[in-house]
N, C-alpha and C positions, 0 to 999 in steps of 0.2 A: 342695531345698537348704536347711540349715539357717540360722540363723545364724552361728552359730559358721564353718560353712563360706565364707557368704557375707562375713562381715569377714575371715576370714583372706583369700580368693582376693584383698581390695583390701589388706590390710596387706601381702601376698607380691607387691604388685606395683606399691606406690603409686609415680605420678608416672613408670611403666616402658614407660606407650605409645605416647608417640611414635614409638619406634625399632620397633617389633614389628612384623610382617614374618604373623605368620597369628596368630587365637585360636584358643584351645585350646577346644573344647567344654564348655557350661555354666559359664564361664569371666567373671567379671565385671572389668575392669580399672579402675584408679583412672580417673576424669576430670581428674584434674589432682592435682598435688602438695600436702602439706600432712600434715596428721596426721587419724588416724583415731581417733573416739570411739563408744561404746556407744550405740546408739539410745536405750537408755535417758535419756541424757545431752543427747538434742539439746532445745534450750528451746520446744518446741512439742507440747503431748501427743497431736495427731494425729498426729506422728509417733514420739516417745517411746515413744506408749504400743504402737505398732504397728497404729493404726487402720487405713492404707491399705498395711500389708504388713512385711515383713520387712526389716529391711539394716541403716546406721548410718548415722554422720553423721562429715561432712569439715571439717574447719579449714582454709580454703584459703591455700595459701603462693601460687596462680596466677590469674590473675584471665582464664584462659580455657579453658574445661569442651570435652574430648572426646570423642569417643565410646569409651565403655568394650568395646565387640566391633563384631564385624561383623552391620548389620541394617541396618530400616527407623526414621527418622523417623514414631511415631506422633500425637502430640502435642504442640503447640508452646501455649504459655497465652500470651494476648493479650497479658499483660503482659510477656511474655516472659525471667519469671524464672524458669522450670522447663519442660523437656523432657522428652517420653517417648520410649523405642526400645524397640524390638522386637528382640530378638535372633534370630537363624537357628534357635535351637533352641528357641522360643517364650518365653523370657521374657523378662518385660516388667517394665523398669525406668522408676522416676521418679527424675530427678533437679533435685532444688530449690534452686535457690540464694540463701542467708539466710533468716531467718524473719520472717513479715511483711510480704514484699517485695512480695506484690500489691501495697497501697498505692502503689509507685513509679512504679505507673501506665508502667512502661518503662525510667525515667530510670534511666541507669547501665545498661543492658544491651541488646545488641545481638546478635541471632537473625541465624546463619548459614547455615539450613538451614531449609528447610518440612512440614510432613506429606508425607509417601510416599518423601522421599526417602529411598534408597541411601544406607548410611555404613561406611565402614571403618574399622577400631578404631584409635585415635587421630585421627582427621578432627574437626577443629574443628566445634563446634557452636553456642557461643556466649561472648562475651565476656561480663565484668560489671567495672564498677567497685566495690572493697571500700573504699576512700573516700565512694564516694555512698550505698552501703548503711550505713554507720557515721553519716555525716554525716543519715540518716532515722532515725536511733536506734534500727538492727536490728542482732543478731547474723547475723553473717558465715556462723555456719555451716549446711551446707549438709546436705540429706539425700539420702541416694542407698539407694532403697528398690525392691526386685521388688515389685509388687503382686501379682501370680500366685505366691506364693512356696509358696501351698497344693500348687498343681499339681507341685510338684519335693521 
């Protein structure tokens, strides 16, 4: 999956999974509402530049991230500002919320889900405060990237 592919499938559906009912194969859905920007664009050149994969980055209007398909919970970060899933059809999305935001050491964001768990496209996964993330002096926006983006 391209780029190009992978920003359309979230601009053709941003903020549209809650209500959704089955994904559609290879099929990425927004985690939450807001506006969509060019990876190129997000303020972090490991992600900009496309170090750890392919996608873009989100402007959150919502301050709690979904799951974008049906998969597995692969990776939760301690600090618990970025989540990985594993999709049914093997790929494998990170999704990072603000830049910076290790440093929060947590504050402002609270993990709804563990490693291995089962998640259905839209199933909450984790809240975050965009006040407390402003309030550390990070942009809000968020990156939502396949690392395996080679393999599609």
């Amino acid at each position: 999956m391209g780029y190009k592919e992978f920003a359309a499938s979230i601009l053709g559906k941003f903020g549209g999974n809650k209500n959704k009912q089955a994904a559609e194969p290879l099929t990425v859905y927004a985690p939450f509402g807001g506006s969509a920007i060019a990876m190129e664009q997000i303020p972090d050149p490991v992600f900009s530049e496309g170090i750890l994969g392919k996608g873009c980055g989100l402007e959150p209007a919502e301050e709690t991230v979904c799951a974008p398909f049906n998969g597995t919970v692969t990776q939760v970060i301690d600090t618990k500002h970025a989540v990985g899933v594993t999709s049914k059809d093997g790929l494998e999305l990170l999704i990072h919320v603000g830049m910076d935001t290790v440093d929060m050491n947590g504050e402002g964001f609270t993990c709804l889900v563990k490693e291995g768990d089962a998640v259905k496209l839209g199933q909450k996964l984790m809240t975050f405060s965009m006040e407390a993330i402003k309030a550390a002096g990070h942009p809000v926006t968020t990156a939502v990237v396949v690392t395996n983006a080679d393999d599609f």
